[in-house]
C-alpha positions as a printed Julia matrix, in Angstrom:
54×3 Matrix{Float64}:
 27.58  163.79  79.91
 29.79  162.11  82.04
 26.42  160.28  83.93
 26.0   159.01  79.97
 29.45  157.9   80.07
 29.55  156.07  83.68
 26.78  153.72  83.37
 28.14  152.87  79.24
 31.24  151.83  80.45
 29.93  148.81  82.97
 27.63  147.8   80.73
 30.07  147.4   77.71
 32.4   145.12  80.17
 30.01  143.52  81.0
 28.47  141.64  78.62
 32.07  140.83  77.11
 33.53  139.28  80.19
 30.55  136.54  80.06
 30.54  135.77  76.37
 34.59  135.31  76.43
 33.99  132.54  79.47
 30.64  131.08  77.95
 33.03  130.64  73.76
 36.2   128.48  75.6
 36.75  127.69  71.94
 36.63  131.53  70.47
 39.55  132.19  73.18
 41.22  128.99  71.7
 41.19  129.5   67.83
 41.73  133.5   67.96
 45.12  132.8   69.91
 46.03  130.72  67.37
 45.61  133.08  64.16
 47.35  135.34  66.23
 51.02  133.56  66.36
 50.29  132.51  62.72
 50.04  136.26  61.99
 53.03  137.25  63.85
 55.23  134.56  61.93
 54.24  135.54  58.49
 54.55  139.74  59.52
 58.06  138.52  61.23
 59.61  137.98  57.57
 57.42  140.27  55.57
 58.57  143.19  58.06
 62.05  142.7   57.23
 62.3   143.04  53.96
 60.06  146.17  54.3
 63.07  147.33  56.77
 66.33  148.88  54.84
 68.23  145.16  55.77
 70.5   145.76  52.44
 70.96  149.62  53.31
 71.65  148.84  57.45
């Protein structure tokens, strides 16, 4: 089991680390979706939160 488990995790890594440097426009866009995400859960969390209650 754990000579399974050694050789999966390098060779997950791996091929990630490439294919993030090789898409410089992937790394771009998704941070950008990101901060749009975070402003639009900002106000929706909220009003989810007991604001009137507190």
């Amino acid at each position: 089991m754990p000579f399974r488990l050694a050789p999966q995790t390098p060779v997950a890594q791996t091929p990630p680390q490439p294919e993030d440097r090789s898409t410089d426009t992937s790394p771009t866009e998704a941070s950008t979706p990101p901060r749009t995400d975070l402003s639009r859960l900002g106000p929706m969390l909220l009003p989810n939160r007991p604001r009137r209650s507190g």
